[in-house]
VEXMIPA-970777 format. One record per atom (N, C-alpha, C): residue in one letter; x, y, z. Coordinates in steps of 0.05 Angstrom, whole numbers, plus 5000, padded with zeros to 4 digits. Example, Ala and Ser with C-alpha at 12.3 -4.5 7.8 and 13.67 -1.06 7.14 Angstrom:
REM residues 2
A526448865156;A524649105156;A526449345156;S525749555142;S527349795143;S525850015157;
END
This chain:
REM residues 407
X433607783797;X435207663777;X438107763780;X440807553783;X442807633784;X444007843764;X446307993775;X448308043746;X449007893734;X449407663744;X451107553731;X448807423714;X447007383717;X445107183702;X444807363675;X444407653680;X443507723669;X445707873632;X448607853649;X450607893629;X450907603614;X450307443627;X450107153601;X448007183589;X445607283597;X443007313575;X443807503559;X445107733556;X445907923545;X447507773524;X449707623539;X451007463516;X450407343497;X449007163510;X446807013487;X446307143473;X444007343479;X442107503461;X444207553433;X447307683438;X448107833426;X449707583409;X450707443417;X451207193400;X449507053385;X446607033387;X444606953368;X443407273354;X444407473355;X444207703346;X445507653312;X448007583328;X450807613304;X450007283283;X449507163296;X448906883288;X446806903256;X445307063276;X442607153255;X443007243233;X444607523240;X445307673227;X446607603199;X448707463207;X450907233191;X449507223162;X447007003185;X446106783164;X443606883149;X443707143159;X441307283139;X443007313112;X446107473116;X447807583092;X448507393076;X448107493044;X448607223022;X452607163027;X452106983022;X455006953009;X455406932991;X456907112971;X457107202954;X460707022936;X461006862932;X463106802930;X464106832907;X466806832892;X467207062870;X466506982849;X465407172828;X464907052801;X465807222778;X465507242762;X465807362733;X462507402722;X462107632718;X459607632695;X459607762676;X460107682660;X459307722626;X457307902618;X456508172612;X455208222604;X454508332574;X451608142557;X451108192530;X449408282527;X448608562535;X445508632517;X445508742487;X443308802486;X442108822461;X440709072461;X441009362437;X440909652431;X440209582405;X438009762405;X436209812380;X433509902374;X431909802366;X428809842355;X426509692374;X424909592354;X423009392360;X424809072365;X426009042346;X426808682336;X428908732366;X430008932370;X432008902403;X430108892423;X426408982421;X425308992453;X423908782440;X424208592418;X422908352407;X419608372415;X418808632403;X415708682408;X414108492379;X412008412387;X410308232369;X412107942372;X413007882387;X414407582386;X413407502411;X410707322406;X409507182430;X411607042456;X412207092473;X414706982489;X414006612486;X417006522475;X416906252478;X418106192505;X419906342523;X421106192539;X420106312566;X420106132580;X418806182610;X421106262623;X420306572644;X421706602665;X422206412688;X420406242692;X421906212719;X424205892710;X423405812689;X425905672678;X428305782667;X428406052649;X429906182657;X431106232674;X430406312689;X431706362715;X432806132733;X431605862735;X432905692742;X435005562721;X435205712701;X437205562674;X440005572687;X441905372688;X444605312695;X445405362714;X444005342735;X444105502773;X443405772771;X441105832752;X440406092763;X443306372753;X444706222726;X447106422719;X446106582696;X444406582695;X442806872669;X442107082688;X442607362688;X441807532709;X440807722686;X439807882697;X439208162693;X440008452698;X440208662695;X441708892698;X441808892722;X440108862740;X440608792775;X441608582779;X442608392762;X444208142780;X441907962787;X438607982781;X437407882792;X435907702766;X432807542776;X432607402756;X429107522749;X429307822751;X427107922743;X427208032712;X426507862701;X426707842667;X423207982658;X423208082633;X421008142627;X420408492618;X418608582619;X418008852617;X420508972608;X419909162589;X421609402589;X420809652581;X421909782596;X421210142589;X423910342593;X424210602583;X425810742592;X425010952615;X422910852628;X422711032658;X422910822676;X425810842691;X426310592709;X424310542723;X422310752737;X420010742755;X418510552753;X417110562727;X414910392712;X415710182704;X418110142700;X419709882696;X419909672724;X421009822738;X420709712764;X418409622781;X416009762773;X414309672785;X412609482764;X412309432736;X411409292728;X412309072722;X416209022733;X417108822731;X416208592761;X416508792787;X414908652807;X412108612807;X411108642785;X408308572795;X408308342774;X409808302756;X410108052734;X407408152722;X408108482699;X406808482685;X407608372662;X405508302643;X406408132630;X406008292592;X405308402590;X403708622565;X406608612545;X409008702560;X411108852548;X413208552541;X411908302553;X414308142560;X414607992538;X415707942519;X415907892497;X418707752492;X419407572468;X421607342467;X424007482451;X426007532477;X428407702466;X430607482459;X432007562427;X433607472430;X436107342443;X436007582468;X437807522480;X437707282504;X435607182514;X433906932523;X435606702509;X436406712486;X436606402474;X440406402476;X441006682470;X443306702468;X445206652504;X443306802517;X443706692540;X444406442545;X442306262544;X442305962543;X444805812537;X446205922508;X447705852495;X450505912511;X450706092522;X452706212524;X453406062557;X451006082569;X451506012597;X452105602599;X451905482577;X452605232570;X455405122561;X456605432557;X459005452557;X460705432577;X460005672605;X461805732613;X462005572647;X463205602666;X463105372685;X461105562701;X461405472731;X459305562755;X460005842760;X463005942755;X463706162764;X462806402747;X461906422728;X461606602706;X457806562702;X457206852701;X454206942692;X454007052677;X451807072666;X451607212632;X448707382637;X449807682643;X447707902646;X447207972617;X444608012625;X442708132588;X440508252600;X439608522574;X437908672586;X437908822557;X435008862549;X435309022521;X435109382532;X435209472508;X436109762510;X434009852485;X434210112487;X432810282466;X430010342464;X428910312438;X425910402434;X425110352401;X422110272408;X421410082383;X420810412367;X420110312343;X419710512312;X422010942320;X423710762317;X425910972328;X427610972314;X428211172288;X430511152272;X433511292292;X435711182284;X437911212294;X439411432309;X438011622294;X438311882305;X437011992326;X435511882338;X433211832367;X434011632381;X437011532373;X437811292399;X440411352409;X441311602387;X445111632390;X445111842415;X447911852437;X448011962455;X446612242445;X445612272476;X444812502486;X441612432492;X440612282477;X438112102472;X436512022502;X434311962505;X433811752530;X433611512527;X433311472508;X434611062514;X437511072511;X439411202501;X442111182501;X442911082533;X441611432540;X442711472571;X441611282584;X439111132593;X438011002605;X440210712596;X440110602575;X442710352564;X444910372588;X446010612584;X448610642586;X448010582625;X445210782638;X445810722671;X445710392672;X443910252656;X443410002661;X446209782655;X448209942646;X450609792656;X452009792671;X451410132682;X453410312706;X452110132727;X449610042730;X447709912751;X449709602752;X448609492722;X450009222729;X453109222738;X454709412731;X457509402737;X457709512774;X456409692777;X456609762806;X455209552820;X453809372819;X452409132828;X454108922837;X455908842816;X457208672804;X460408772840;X460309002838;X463009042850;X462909082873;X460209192884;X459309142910;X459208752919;X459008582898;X459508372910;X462008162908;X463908342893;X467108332896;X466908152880;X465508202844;X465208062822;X467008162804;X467808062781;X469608112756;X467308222734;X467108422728;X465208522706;X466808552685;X465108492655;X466108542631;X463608562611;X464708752592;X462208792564;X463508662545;X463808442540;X464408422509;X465208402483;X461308472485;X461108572466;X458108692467;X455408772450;X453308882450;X452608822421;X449508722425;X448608702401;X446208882394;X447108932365;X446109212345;X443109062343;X441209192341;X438709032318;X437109282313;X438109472294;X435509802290;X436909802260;X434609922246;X435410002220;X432709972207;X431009902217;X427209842198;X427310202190;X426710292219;X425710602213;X427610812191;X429910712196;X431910942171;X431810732149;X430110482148;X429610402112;X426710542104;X424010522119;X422010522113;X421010862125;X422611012133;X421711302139;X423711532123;X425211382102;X428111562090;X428811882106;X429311762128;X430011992140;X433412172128;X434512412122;X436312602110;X438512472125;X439512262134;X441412202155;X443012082130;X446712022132;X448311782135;X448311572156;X447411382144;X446211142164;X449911052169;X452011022152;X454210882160;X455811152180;X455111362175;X456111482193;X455411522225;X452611532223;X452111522249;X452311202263;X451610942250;X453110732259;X456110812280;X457510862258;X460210782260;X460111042294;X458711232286;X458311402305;X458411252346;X455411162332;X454211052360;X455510892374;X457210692356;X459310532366;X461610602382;X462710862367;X464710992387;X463711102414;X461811242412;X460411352439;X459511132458;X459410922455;X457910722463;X461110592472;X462510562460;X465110392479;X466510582488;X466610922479;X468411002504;X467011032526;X463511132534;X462011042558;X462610842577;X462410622559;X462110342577;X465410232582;X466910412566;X470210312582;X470310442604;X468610792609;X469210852632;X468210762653;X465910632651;X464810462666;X467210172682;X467810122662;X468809832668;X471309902667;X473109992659;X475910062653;X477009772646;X475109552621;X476209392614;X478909502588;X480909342582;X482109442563;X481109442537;X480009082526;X479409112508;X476609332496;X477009372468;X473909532462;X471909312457;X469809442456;X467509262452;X466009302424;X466309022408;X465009052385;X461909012386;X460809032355;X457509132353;X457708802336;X455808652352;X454708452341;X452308502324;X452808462302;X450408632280;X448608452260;X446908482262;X444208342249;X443608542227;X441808342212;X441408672188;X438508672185;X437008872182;X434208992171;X433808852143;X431308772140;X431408812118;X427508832106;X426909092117;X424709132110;X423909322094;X425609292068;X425109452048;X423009442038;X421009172032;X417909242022;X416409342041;X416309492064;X416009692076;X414709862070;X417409942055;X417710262043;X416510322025;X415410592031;X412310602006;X413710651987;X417010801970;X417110841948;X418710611934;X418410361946;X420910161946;X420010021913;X421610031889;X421009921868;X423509761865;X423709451873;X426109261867;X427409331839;X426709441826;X428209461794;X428609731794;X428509881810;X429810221810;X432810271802;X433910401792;X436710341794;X437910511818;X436410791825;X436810861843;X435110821872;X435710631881;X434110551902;X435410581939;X434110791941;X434510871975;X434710631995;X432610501994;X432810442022;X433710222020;X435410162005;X438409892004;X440810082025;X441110362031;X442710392043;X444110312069;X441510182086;X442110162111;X442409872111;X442709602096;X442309462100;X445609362077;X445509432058;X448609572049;X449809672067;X450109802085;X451410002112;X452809712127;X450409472135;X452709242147;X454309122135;X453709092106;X455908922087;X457908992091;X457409332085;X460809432084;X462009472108;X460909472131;X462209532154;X463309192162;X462508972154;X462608802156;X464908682145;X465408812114;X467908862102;X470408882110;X469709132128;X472109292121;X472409502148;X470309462174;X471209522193;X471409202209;X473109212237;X473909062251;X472009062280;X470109292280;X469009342304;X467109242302;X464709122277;X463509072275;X463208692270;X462108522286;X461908262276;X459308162263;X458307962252;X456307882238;X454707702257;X452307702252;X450407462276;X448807352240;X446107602237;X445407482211;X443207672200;X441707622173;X440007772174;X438107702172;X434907832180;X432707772186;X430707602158;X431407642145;X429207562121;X428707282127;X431107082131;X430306792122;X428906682153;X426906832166;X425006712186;X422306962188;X420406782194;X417606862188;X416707162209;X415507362197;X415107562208;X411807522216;X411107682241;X409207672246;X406207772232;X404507632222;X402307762200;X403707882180;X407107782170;X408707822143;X409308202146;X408708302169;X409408522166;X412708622170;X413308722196;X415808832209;X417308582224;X416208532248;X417508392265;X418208172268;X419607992273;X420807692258;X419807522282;X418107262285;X416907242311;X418907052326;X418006982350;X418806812375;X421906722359;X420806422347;X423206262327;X424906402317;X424506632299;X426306742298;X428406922315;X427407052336;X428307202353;X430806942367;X429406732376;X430606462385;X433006352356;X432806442335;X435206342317;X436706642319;X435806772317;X438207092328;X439806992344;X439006992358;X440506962391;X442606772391;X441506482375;X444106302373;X446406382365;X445506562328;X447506682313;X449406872336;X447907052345;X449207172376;X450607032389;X450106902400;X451706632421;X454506632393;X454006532372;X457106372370;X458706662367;X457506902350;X459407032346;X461407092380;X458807182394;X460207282426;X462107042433;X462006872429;X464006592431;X466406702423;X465706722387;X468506832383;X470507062382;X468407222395;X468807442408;X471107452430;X469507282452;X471207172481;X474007022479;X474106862456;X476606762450;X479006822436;X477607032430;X479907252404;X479607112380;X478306962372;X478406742343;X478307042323;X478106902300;X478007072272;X476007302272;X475407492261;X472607622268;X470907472247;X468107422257;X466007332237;X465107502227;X465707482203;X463707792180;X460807582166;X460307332166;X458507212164;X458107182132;X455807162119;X456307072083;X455607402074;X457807522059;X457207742046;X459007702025;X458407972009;X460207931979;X463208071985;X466207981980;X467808071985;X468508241956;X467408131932;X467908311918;X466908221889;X466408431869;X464508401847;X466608471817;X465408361798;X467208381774;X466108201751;X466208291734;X464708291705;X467108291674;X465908181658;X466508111634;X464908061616;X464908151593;X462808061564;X460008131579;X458307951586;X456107961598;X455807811624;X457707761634;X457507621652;X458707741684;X457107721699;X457907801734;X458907631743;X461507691776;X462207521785;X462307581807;X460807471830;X460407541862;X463607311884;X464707361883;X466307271903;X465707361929;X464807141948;X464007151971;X465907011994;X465307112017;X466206972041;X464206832061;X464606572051;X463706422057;X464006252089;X462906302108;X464306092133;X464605832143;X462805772117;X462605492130;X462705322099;X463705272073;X463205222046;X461404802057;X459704802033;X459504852004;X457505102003;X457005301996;X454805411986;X451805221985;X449505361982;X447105181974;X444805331976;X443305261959;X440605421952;X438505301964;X437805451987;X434805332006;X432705462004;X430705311983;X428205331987;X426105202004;X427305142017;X425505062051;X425005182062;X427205382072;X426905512097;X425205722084;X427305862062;X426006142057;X425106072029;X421906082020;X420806121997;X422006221965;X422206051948;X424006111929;X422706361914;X425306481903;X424906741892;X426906691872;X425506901844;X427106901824;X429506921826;X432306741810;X433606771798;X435206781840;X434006501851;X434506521887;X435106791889;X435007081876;X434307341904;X435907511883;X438107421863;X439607571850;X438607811824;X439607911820;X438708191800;X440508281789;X440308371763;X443008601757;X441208841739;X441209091756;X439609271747;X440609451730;X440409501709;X441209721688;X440710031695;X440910181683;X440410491678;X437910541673;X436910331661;X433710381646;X432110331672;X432810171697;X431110081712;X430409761699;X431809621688;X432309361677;X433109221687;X432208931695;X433608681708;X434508521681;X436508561678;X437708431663;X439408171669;X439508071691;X440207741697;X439107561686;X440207331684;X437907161662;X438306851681;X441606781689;X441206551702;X444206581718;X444006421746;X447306461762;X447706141755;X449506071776;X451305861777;X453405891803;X452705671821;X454905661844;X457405581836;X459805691834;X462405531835;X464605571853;X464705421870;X466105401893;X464705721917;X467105891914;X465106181934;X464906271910;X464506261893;X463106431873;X460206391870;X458606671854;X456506641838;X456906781813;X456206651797;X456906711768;X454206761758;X453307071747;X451007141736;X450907161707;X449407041686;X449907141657;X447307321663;X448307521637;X447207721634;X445507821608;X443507901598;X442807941576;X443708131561;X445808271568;X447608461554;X449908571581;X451908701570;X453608751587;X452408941614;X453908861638;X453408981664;X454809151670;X456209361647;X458009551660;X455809741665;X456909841688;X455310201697;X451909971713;X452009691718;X449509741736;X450009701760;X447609541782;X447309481809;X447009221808;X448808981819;X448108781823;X446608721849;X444008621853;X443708601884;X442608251884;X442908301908;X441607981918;X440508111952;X436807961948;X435807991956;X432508251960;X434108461936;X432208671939;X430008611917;X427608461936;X425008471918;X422808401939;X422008221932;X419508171950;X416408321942;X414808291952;X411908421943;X411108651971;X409208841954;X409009101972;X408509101996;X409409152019;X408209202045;X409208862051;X410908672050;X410908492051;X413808532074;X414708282098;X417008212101;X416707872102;X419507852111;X419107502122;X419507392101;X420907082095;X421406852088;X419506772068;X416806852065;X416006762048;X415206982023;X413807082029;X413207342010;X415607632015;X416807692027;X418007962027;X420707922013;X422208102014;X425208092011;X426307912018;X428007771994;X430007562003;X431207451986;X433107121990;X434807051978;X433306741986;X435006581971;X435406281979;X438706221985;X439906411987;X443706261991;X444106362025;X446005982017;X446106062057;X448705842049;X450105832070;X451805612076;X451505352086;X453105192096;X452704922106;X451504862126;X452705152143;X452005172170;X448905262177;X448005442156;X445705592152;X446105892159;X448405982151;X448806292150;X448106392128;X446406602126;X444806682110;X445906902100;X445806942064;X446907112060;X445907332059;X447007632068;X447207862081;X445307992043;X443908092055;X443008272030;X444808492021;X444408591992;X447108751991;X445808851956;X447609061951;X446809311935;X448209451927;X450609321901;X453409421913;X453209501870;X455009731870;X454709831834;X456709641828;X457209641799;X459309521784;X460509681770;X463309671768;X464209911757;X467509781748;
END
């Protein structure tokens, strides 16, 4: 065999080497990805919510632009030992795989945006885990926090635009129904700071990243929970979003859990509901991305009384006001209360006027608790029997439970 024959076979070889090679490597062409997960409890690893939506449509949803902390379209399982995560996500175990809000919100979000932009989601945390078992130093903190360092170093190895945000909150069952010695608004407001100076160092985005916040509301839970108490505990944590909702800027509104059906009426809010979270998610992150107004969603902006009569001025997002007994099972006096010193419900009848609710009273309401929403029957959650209201807006924003004195 010649030389010469044999330096063109060489050539060849090495030109269908490079050829190969080429067309093995993705092309990666540039994108932006969005990333929104979700930190919290159970209702964040959406345990007991039969999965409504299928991975592999998922995954083919809008060219395949929903990823996962790897950039990839292995959805499903979660744990905080990456190990066991990883191997029970390749084998498509299926035990842990359950219908996360963030699935629908995805959807939503990725309908938005054009071909160039993906929308990474991945939940975080650990189910029956009060707050103080999730704040840095923690192992689901730390594990959260690599699973962005992952998606962001992912993202840059393929010469992508990474960004957080924002992150959605969903924990607060266990600090209503285990009264653990904590300040629930302080460690909030806590976790939030630790949580965006982390993930700026990660990203060295400018803006900070706000807490898209849902609210708990599984006060019939709680074994000492008496709706007519005047001093009643475990309104704290669920009071904790109102006011942060108020009157911090870091925090935005999605919604709260009562007005959709919980699984066997216990804790967990199932599939449908997890799937109406997620929407509420989607618009706030919308208006998140655009700088619009912040959404604080339907809460009370402020309370005030005369003779016998209460007056709830609310912020409303969407007016007219309206009382739905469809969705969520009617409850006395739609969810409202005004509790005395004695342990007395002394409300007798409201009245919508314009964002108002106007409560008469059977004697004056100075020195009580007006609430809306705190009752329901023992060991009960969910839309029909547990804690709740009937007021929502036009849009169907549901009003925020709340537990606020009069004074």
């Amino acid at each position: 065999m010649s030389s010469l024959y044999m330096k063109q076979l060489t050539a060849y070889i090495l030109l269908f080497t490079i050829l190969l090679f080429t067309a093995c490597q993705e092309n990666f062409e540039h994108k932006t990805v969005v990333c929104i997960p979700v930190y919290g409890q159970s209702l964040a690893l959406g345990e007991e919510a039969e999965r409504m939506t299928d991975f592999d449509s998922l995954a083919a949803y809008a060219n395949g632009r929903i990823v996962t902390e790897n950039l990839d379209h292995k959805f499903g399982y979660f744990d905080n030992d990456p190990k066991k995560q990883w191997f029970k996500k390749t084998i498509g175990y299926q035990k842990r795989a359950y219908e996360l809000s963030l699935y629908k919100m995805a959807e939503v979000l990725a309908d938005q945006f054009g071909e160039d932009t993906l929308v990474c989601i991945f939940p975080g945390g650990q189910g029956a885990t009060a707050i103080a078992n999730l704040s840095k130093g923690t192992q689901p903190y730390q594990r959260f926090i690599e699973n962005v360092q992952t998606a962001y170093e992912t993202a840059q190895e393929r010469g992508w635009d990474f960004v957080v945000p924002a992150i959605c909150w969903m924990q607060g069952e266990s600090d209503i129904v285990d009264y653990p010695s904590t300040n629930y608004h302080d460690m909030l407001t806590q976790i939030w700071k630790d949580m965006n100076d982390d993930i700026l160092q990660i990203t060295h985005q400018k803006d900070s990243i706000p807490f898209i916040c849902y609210q708990a509301n599984s006060l019939g839970r709680a074994v000492d929970f008496k709706p007519e108490a005047y001093e009643c505990r475990e309104t704290e944590v669920p009071q904790t979003f109102v006011n942060l909702l108020q009157n911090n800027p870091r925090f935005w509104a999605s919604g709260p859990t009562y007005p959709y059906s919980c699984v066997n009426e216990k804790i967990h809010i199932d599939a449908k509901g997890q799937q109406s979270m997620g929407m509420l998610a989607a618009q706030t992150a919308l208006g998140i991305m655009k700088g619009s107004e912040r959404f604080r969603g339907l809460i009370p902006v402020k309370t005030s009384f005369e003779d016998n009569n209460v007056t709830i001025e609310l912020n409303v997002p969407t007016p007219p006001l309206t009382l739905d007994t469809t969705q969520v099972r009617k409850v006395n006096l739609y969810g409202f209360s005004v509790i005395n010193q004695k342990n007395q419900d002394i409300a007798q009848n409201i009245i919508l006027e314009g964002n108002t609710i106007k409560i008469h009273c059977s004697e004056s309401p100075a020195g009580c608790h007006v609430r809306y929403a705190v009752n329901g029957d023992y060991m009960k959650s969910g839309n029909q029997h547990g804690p709740r209201g009937n007021l929502r807006d036009a849009k169907g924003n549901w009003c925020y439970q709340f537990d606020m004195p009069l004074e």
